[in-house]
N, C-alpha and C positions, 0 to 999 in steps of 0.2 A: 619645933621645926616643921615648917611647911614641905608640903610633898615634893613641890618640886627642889625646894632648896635639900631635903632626905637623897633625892634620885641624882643631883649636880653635887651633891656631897660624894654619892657613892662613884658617878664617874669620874670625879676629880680624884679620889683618892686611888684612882687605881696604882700600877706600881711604879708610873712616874711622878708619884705625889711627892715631896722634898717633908712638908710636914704642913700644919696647918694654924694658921694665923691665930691670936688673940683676937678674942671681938670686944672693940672699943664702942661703946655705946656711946660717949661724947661725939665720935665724927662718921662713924659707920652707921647706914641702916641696914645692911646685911652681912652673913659672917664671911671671913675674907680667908683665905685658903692660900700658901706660900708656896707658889707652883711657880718653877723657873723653866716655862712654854716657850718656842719660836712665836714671833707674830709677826702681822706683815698688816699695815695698816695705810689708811689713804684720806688726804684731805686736800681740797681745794680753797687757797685765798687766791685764786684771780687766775692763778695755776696749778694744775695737779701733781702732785705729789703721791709718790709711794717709797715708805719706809720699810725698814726691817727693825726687830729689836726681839727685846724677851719682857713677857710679865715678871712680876716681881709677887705679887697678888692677884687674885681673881675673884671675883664675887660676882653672885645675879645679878648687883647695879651694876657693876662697873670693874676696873681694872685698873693697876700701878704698871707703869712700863718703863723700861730702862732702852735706849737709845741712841743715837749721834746724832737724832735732828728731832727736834720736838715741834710738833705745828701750837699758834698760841693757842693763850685761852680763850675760852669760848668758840674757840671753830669748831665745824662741825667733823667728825672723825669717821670714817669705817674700818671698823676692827677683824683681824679673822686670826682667830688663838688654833693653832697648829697642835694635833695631840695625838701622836704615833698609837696604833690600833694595837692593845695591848697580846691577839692575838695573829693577827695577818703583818709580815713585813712588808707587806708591798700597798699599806691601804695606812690613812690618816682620816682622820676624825677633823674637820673646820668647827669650830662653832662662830657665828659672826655675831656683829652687836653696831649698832650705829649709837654715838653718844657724843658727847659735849665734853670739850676737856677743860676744866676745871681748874687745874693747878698745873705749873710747870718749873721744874729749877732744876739747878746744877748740884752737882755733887763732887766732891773728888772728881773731877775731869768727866763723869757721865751727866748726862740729861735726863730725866726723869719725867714722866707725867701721870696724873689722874684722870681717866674717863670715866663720866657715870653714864650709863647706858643698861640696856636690859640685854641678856642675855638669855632666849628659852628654845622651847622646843620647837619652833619654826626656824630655828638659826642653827641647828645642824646639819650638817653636810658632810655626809662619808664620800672621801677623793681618795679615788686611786691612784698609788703613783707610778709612774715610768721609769721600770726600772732598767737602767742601760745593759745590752745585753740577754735578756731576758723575756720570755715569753710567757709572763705571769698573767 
């Protein structure tokens, strides 16, 4: 395991990790980690678009998303995986990722997609958030 997939291993597993993926070597080039994250993502066909949804998976390339509206394939996607600061309630962790989505389908009444994209260490972003009430 490379260093940085060691250091996204370790912050993935912090204590909202659910558990972590099989790595399938037929379809995966990185190992994929079972993290059920907020995400809030955006793509342009001709109009902008911004979603909400949750991963399903996460990896360095890329990421599995569950949703109500999937943009197709092949558009181009930005991603920002939402990740509650396992110390500070008042502060969240972004990691972003721009990528290419790949696949897309239905399921039992959800929509589904694949992004491969990169995910590293220029795509985090510590956000504070506002908390109503509050003078944190």
């Amino acid at each position: 395991m490379e260093y940085n997939e060691r250091k996204y291993a370790y912050f993935a597993m912090g204590p909202h990790a659910l558990s972590i993926a099989q790595h399938n070597p037929q379809r995966r080039t990185a190992v994929r980690y079972k993290l059920h994250l907020p995400v809030i993502f955006h793509w342009n066909d001709g109009v902008e678009h911004t979603e909400g949804g949750f991963t399903c998976d996460v990896a360095l390339d890329g990421t599995l998303i569950c949703s109500t509206r999937c943009p197709d394939v092949e558009s181009e996607v930005q991603i920002e995986v939402l990740i509650p600061s396992p110390d500070r309630r008042d502060e969240e962790v972004r990691i972003q990722c721009v990528g290419r989505v790949k696949r897309v389908w239905i399921k039992d009444g959800r929509a589904y997609f694949g992004v491969e994209g990169g995910f590293d260490d220029d795509h985090l972003i510590s956000h504070r958030q506002v908390i109503s009430g509050s003078n944190l």
